[in-house]
C-alpha positions, -999 to 999 in steps of 0.1 A, spaced: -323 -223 568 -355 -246 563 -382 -244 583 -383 -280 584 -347 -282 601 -347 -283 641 -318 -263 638 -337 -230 620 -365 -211 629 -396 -204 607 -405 -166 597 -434 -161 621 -408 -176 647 -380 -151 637 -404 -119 640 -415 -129 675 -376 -133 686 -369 -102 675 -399 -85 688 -393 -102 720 -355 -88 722 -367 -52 715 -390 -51 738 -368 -59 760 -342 -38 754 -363 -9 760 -376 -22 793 -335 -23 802 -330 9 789 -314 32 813 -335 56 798 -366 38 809 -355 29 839 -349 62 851 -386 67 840 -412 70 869 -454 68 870 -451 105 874 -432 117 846 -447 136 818 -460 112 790 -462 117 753 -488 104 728 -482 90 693 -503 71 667 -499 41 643 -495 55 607 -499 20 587 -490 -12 602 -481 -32 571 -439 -37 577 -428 -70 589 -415 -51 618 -443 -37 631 -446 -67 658 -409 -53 675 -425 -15 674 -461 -22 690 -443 -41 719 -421 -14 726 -449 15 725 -468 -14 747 -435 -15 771 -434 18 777 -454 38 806 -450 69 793 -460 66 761 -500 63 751 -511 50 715 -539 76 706 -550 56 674 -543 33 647 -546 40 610 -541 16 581 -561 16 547 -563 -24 555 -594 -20 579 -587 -54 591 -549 -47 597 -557 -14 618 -581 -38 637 -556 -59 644 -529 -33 660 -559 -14 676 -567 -40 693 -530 -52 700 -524 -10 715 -558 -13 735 -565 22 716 -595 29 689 -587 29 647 -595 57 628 -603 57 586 -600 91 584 -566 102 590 -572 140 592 -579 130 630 -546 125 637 -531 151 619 -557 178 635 -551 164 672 -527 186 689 -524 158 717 -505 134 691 -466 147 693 -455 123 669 -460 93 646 -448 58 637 -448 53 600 -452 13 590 -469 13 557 -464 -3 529 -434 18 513 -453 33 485 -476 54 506 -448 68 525 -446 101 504 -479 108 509 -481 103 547 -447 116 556 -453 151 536 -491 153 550 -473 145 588 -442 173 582 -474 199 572 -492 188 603 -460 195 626 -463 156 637 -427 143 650 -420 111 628 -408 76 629 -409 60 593 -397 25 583 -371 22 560 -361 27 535 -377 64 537 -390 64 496 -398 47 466 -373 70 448 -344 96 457 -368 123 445 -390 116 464 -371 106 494 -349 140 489 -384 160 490 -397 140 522 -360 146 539 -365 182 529 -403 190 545 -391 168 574 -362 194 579 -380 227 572 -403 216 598 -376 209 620 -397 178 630 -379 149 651 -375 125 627 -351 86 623 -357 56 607 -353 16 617 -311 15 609 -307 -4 641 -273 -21 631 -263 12 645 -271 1 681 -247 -25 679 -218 -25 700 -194 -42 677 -205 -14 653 -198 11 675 -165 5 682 -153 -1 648 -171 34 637 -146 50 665 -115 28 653 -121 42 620 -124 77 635 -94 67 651 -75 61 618 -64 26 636 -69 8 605 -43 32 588 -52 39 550 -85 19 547 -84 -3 512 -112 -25 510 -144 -24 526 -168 -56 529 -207 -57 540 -231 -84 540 -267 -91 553 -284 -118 538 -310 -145 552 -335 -173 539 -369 -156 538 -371 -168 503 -365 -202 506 -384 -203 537 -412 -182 522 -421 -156 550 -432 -132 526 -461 -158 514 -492 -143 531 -489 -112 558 -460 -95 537 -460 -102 504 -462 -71 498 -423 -67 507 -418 -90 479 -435 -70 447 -412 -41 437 -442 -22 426 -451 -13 462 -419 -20 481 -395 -5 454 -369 -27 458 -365 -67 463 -346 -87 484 -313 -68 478 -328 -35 487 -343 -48 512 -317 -63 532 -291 -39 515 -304 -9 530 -289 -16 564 -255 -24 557 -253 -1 532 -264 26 563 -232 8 579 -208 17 552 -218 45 546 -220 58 585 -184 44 588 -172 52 554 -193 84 538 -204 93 505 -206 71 473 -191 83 447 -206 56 420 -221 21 418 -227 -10 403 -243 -43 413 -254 -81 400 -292 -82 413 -307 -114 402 -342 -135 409 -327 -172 421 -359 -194 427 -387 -169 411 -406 -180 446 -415 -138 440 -424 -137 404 -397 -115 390 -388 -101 427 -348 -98 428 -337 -120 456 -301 -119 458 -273 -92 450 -237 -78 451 -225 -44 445 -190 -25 436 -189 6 453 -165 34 451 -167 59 480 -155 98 476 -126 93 501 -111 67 476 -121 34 496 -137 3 475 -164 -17 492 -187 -43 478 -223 -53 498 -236 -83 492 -277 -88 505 -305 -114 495 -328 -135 506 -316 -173 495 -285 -175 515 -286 -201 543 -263 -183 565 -247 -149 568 -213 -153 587 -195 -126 579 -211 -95 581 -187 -69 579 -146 -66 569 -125 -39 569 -89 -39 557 -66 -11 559 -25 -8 560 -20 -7 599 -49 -34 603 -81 -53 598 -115 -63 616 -145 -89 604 -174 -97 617 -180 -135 620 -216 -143 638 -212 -116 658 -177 -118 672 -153 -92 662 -118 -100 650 -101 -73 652 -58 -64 644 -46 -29 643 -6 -17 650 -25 10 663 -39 -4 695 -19 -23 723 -32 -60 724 -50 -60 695 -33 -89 672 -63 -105 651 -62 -140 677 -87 -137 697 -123 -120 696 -122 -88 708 -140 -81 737 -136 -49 750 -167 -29 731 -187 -2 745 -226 -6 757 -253 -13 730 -271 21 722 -311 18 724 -328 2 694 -338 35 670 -377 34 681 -369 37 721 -345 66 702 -372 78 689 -398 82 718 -368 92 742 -362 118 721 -400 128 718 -401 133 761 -373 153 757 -340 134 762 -311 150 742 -284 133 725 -292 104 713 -280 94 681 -313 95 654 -307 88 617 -307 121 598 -337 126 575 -308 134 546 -292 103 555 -320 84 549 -327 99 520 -291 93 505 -290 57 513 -327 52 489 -303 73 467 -272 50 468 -294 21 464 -316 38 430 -283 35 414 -269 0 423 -299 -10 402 -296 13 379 -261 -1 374 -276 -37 375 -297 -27 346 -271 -10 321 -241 -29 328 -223 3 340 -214 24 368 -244 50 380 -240 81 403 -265 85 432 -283 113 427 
């Protein structure tokens, strides 16, 4: 995309769509529907408000009636003006005050990803329930020893995989359940975009663009979630390797494309593919197998299996099940007491920082590399 183009939208432009559609998903949820003036409310706070989707989570705490945004913390003074103000609640520099207040049940976890160590272990010892952007650490020791406090705590705990809310998603998770793609071969994910070439990481969040504080570059970035995807459809990772390149240096030395070779424990191959330089993404996802097949192409599922009456591969397929709420409305559902709903594991998360450590540990040496 260029922002130039009438056809593409700028990166201030895409943040406000997808805030926009969040919010309003959690508006429609039957969940919040069913949610009256009189029901019991919860209260949360604002731990760091530095990810670029931090927009989509302060509308949804600002949709929701039963929900109250105590404070806001950030160590950008400015930045936890900004949300304060946005939450209609006070900021507070010293965050012992919402680790000491009994009234906040849980928090939302948006920093920068190299403070998230320190604030998720100081919020499992307080006993605070825990959103936290992904991906949960900088490394898989320290993501494994965050996962760990979270579950000793037994704290309510996911993370922002929300490709998992997707119906399409859904209902190729259960066909694989199914075993309607017979013996599954080959495995495909993609997610890629233009925030490189269209610079959205100039000013508000460069940050997400210098490995030193994010960790990872654009292949990380972007990686994360369909590697969640494969690996919540397809399990563990065996080993991996990866290409991860710079393109335009627009970042410095910030990677901003990638593919990967993956072999999973059940025996399946996959490759991901993720960056930031790609002017479209049309296929998302593929999955081949010995009784059939499914890709993703903007959004509409093709789908063949010998498996299931009527479904030959011609035509989109359009019988999918409902959308399930976007992972923060999960999140604060699950905080007022509503069971079931499907949270990220704080292991998973952890595994998936993992997976990625070693795709660029293979990019580095040439080789395969084990997760840890």
């Amino acid at each position: 995309m260029n922002s130039s183009s009438d056809t593409s939208i700028g990166r201030r432009d895409f943040i406000k769509q997808v805030s926009t559609a969040a919010a309003a998903t959690a508006v429609l949820s039957p969940a919040m529907s069913a949610l009256a003036e009189d029901v019991a409310s919860v209260m949360v706070a604002l731990v760091g408000g530095a990810h670029i989707h931090t927009p989509t989570y302060v509308n949804i705490l600002k949709s929701r009636k039963d929900v109250k945004v105590k404070y806001v913390w950030d160590h950008d003074a400015a930045r936890a003006a900004h949300w304060g103000t946005e939450l209609g609640c006070p900021t507070v520099d010293d965050l012992t005050k919402i680790w000491s207040d009994a009234e906040i049940k849980g928090v939302v976890i948006c920093s920068e990803t190299d403070r998230h160590k320190d604030l998720v272990l100081a919020a499992a010892a307080a006993g605070k329930n825990m959103f936290v952007e992904k991906p949960l650490g900088f490394t898989s020791t320290d993501s494994y020893a965050m996962a760990s406090a979270i579950e000793k705590a037994k704290l309510i705990f996911t993370t922002g995989y929300f490709l998992r809310a997707d119906p399409v998603l859904l209902f190729l998770k259960d066909q694989v359940a199914k075993k309607s793609f017979g013996k599954i071969t080959r495995v495909r994910g993609s997610n890629c975009h233009s925030g490189s070439l269209n610079h959205w990481f100039d000013t508000d969040y460069r940050w997400m663009a210098d490995p030193k504080i994010a960790g990872v570059g654009a292949f990380g970035d972007l990686g994360t979630h369909s590697l969640d995807i494969l690996m919540w459809m397809f399990g563990d990772v065996e080993s991996i390797t990866a290409d991860i390149k710079v393109v335009t240096g627009n970042y410095g030395d910030c990677d901003e494309s990638g593919e990967s070779l993956i072999k999973f424990k059940n025996g399946i191959t996959g490759t991901l593919a993720a960056g930031w330089v790609d002017i479209a993404n049309p296929v998302t996802l593929m999955i081949s197998g010995t009784e059939g097949f499914a890709y993703v192409d903007q959004g509409r599922l093709i789908f063949a299996s010998s498996n299931v009456p009527g479904a030959d591969g011609r035509a989109p397929w359009k019988d999918l099940p409902p959308a399930s709420p976007p992972p923060m409305v999960q999140y604060l559902d699950t905080l007022l007491g509503k069971t079931g709903q499907p949270l990220v594991t704080p292991a998973e998360a952890a595994a998936r920082v993992s997976v990625m450590e070693a795709a660029y540990k293979g990019a580095k040496t040439g080789a395969w590399a084990t997760p840890a």
